[in-house]
C-alpha positions in Angstrom: -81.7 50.7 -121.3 -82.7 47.2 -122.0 -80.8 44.9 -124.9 -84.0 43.6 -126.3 -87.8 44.7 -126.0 -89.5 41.6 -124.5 -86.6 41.6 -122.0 -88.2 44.3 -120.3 -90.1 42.8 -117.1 -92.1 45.2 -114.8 -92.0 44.4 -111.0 -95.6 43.6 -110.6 -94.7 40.6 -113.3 -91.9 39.2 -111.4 -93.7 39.8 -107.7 -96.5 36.8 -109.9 -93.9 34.8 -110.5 -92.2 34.3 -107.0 -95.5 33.9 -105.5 -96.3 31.0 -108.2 -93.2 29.0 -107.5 -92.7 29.0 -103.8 -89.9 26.9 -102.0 -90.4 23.0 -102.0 -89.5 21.4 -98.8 -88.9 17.6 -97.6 -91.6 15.4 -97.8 -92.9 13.3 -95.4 -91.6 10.0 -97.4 -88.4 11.7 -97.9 -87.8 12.3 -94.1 -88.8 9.1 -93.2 -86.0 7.4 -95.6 -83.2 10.0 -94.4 -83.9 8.7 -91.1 -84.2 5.5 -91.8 -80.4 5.5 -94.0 -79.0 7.8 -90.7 -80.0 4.9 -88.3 -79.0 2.1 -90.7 -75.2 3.4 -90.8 -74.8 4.4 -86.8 -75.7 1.0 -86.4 -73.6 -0.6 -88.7 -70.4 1.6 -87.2 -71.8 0.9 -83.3 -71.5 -3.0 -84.6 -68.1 -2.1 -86.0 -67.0 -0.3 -82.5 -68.8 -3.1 -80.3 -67.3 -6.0 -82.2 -63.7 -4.0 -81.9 -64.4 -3.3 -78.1 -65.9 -7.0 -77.3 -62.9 -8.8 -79.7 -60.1 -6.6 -77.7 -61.6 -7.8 -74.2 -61.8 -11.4 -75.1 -58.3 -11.1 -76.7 -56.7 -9.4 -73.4 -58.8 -11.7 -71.5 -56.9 -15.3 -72.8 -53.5 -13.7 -72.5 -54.2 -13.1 -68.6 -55.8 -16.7 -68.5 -52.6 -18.1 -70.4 -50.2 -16.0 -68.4 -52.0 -17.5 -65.2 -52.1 -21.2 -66.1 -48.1 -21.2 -67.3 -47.7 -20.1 -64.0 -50.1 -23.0 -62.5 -48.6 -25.6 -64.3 -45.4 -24.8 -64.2 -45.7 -24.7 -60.4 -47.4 -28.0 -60.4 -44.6 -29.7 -62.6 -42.0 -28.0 -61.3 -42.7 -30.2 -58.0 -43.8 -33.3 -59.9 -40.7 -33.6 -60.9 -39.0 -32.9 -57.8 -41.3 -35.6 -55.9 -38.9 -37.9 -53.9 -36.1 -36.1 -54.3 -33.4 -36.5 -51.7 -29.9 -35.5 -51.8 -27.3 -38.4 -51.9 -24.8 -38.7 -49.1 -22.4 -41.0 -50.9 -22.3 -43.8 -52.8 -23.6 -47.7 -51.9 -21.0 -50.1 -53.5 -20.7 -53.6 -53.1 -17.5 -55.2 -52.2 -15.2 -55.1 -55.0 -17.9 -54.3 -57.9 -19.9 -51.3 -59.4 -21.7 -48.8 -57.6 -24.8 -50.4 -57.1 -26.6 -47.1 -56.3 -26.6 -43.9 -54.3 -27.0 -43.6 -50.3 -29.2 -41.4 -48.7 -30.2 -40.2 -45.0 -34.2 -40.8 -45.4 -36.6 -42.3 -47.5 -39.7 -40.3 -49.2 -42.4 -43.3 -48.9 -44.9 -41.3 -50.7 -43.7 -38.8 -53.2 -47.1 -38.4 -54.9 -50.1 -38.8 -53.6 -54.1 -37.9 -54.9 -57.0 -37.1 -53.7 -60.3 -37.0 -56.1 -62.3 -35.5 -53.5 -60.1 -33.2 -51.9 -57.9 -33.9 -48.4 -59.3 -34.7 -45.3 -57.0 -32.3 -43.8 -54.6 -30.2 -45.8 -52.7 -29.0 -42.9 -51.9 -32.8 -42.0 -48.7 -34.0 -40.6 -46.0 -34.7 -43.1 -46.7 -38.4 -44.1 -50.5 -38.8 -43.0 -52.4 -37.0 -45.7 -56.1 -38.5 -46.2 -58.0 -38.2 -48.3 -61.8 -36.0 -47.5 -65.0 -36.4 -49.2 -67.4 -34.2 -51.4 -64.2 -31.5 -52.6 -62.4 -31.3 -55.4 -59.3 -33.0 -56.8 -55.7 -32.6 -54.7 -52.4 -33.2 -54.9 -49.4 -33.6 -53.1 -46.3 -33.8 -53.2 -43.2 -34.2 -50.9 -39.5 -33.9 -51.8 -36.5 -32.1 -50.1 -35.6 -28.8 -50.4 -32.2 -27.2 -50.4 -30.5 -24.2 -51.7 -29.5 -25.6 -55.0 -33.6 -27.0 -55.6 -35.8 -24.4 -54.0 -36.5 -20.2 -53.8 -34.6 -19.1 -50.8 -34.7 -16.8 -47.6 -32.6 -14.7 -45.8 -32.8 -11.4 -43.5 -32.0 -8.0 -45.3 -28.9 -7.3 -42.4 -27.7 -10.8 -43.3 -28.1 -12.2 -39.7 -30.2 -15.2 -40.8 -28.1 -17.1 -43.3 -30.5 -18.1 -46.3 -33.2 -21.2 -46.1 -34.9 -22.6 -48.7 -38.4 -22.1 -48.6 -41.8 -24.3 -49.3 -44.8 -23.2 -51.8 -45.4 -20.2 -49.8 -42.1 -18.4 -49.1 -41.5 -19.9 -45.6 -38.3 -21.3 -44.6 -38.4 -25.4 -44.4 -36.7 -26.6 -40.9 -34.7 -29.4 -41.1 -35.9 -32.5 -39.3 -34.3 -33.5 -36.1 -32.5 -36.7 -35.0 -32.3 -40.6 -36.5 -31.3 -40.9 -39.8 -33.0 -37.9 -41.5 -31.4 -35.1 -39.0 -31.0 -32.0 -40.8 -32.4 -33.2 -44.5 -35.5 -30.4 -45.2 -38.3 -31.9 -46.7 -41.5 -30.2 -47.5 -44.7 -31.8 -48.2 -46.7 -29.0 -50.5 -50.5 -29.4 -50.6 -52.4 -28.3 -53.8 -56.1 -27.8 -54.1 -58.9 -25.3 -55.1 -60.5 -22.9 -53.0 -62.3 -19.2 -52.9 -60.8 -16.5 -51.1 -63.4 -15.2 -48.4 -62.7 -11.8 -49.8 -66.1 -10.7 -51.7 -65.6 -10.9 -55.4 -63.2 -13.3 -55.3 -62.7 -16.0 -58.1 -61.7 -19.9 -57.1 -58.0 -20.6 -56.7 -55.1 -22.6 -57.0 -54.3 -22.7 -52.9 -50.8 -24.2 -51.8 -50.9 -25.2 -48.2 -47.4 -26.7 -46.5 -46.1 -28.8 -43.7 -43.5 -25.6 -42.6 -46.7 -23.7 -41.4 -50.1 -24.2 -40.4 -51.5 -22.1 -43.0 -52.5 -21.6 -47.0 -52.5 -19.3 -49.4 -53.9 -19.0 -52.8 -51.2 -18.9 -55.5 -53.0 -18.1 -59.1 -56.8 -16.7 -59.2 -58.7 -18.1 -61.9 -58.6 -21.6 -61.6 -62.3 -22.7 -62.2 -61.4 -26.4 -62.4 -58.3 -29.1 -61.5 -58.2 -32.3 -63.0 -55.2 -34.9 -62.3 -54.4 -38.2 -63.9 -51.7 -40.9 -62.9 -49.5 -42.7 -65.0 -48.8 -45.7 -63.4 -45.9 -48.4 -64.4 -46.5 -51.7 -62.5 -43.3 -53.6 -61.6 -40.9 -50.4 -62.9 -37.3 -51.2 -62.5 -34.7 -48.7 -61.2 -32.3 -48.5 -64.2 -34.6 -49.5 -66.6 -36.2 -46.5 -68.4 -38.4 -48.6 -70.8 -40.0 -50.2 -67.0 -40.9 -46.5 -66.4 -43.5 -46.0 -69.3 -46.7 -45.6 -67.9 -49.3 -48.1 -69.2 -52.1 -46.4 -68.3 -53.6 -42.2 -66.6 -56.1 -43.3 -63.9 -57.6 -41.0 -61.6 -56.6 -41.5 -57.8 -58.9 -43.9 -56.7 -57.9 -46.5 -59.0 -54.1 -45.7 -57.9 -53.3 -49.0 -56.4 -49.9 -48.3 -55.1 -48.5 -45.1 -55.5 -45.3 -46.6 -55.8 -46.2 -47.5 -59.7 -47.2 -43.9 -60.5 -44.1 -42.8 -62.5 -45.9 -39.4 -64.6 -48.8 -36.8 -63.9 -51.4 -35.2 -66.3 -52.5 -31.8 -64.9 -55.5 -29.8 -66.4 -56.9 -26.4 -65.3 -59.7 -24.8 -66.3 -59.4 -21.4 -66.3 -62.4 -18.8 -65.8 -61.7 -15.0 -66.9 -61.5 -12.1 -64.7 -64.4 -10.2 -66.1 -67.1 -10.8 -68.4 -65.9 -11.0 -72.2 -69.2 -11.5 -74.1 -72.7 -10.3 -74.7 -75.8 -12.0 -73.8 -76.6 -14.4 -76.1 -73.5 -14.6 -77.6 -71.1 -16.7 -75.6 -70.0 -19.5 -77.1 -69.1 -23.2 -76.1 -66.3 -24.5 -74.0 -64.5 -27.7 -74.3 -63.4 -28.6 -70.8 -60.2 -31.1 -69.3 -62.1 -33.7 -70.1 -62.7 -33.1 -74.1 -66.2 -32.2 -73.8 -68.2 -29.6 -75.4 -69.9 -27.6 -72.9 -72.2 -24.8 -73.2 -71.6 -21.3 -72.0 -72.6 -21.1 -68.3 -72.4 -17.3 -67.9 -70.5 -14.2 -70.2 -67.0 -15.5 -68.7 -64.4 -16.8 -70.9 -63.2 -20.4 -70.6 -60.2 -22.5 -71.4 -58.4 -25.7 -70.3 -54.3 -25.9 -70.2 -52.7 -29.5 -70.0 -49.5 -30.5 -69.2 -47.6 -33.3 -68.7 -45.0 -34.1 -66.0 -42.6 -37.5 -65.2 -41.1 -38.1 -61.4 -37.5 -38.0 -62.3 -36.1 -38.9 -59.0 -38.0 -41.9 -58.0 -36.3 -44.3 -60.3 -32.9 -42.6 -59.1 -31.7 -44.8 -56.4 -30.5 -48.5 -55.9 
């Protein structure tokens, strides 16, 4: 029974009014702005994801490059400072003074010596390094080796007593008669190179005079640049004499004598691509110049700075 008369409602009544207020779908300008706010925020989260994805890659790509040139540079100043190195055999003293210096079996001539357009041939005979045409810079450098100064080699069963070794892991022989018998020196080669292999970036290559042969030590090294302190008329004993007045590049090395410190630079080029088209940015290269971005690689310069300890050393 209903509560109050007019509440009463016959079916035919209420079958009108359904059929007079049917349901109201999405318009046409409603659609096209839910589409348009759907696309709006997928791209602003694929930005967020690319940017995330893109800044991790560049990130992980300078640690490799920085891992790499420590390594480079550390192997080129390891041996700068080695250059002319010689163990002493006793000491020179004059006749009832001071010891005027230290003896030795053989004298390095030519501890450091430059090429700015690469070696004529890097697989020379220790002492007649030339210099080539048309390559890229080169060092090299010659000191002795000995158990106490070098990485060292020996047979697993113990058979072969341990050798020090050159750049490349391969036992130095000592030289043979006059003065120098038995005294190991080792004459490493530095330069930059491509592996033939396909895909393979330009290298830091070490060759040696203890074997005909090369080998590339660190990947990545897109460019080498070398400068030489020179120090005319340094005086053993004298450490102000050993200053260097000036960093020339090797062809305006007069004598390599004066050359008493090193400058190394390497550019280094990243594995893979880092960035986006049209987004790389400028380089500034060993030289302090701006450059602009060549391809999607990352680049970076390292410089150190190494002195020839040893050359000053001796009476």
């Amino acid at each position: 029974m209903p509560l109050h008369p007019g509440a009463a409602v016959s079916r035919r009544a209420v079958g009108r009014t359904l059929r007079r207020r049917p349901a109201r779908g999405l318009s046409l300008v409603e659609l096209l702005v839910a589409v348009a706010l759907g696309l709006v925020i997928t791209g602003i989260v694929l930005v967020v994801y690319l940017g995330g994805v893109l800044g991790h890659r560049q990130v992980a790509a300078l640690a490799r490059m920085t891992l790499d040139a420590q390594m480079a540079l550390g192997t080129l100043a390891r041996d700068i400072r080695m250059a002319g190195h010689v163990e002493s055999t006793g000491v020179v003293a004059p006749a009832g003074g001071m010891p005027a210096g230290l003896a030795r079996p053989v004298t390095v001539a030519r501890p450091v010596f430059g090429c700015d357009a690469g070696f004529a041939d890097d697989r020379a005979a220790l002492g007649t390094t030339a210099c080539g045409t048309g390559g890229l810079p080169a060092l090299e450098v010659t000191f002795e080796v000995t158990l106490d100064t070098a990485p060292t080699s020996a047979s697993d069963d113990g058979a072969v007593p341990p050798a020090p070794t050159d750049c490349l892991g391969h036992p130095v022989e000592p030289l043979s008669g006059g003065a120098g018998a038995g005294v190991r020196l080792a004459s490493h080669r530095y330069y930059l190179d491509t592996p033939a292999a396909a895909g393979s970036r330009r290298s830091l290559y070490c060759a040696s005079t203890a074997r005909a042969m090369a080998a590339p030590l660190v990947e990545g090294v897109e460019a080498l640049r070398l400068r030489y302190g020179v120090a005319p008329g340094w005086m053993a004993g004298q450490q102000d004499t050993r200053r260097p007045q000036r960093y020339v590049t090797a062809a305006n090395v007069r004598d390599w004598s004066e050359v008493v410190a090193v400058r190394v630079c390497v550019l280094m080029r990243s594995a893979e691509p880092v960035f986006v088209r049209g987004e790389a940015g400028p380089y500034v290269d060993c030289d302090g110049i701006r450059r602009p971005p060549e391809d999607l690689y990352l680049y970076q310069a390292f410089h150190a700075t190494a002195t020839i300890r040893n050359r000053a050393g001796w009476g």
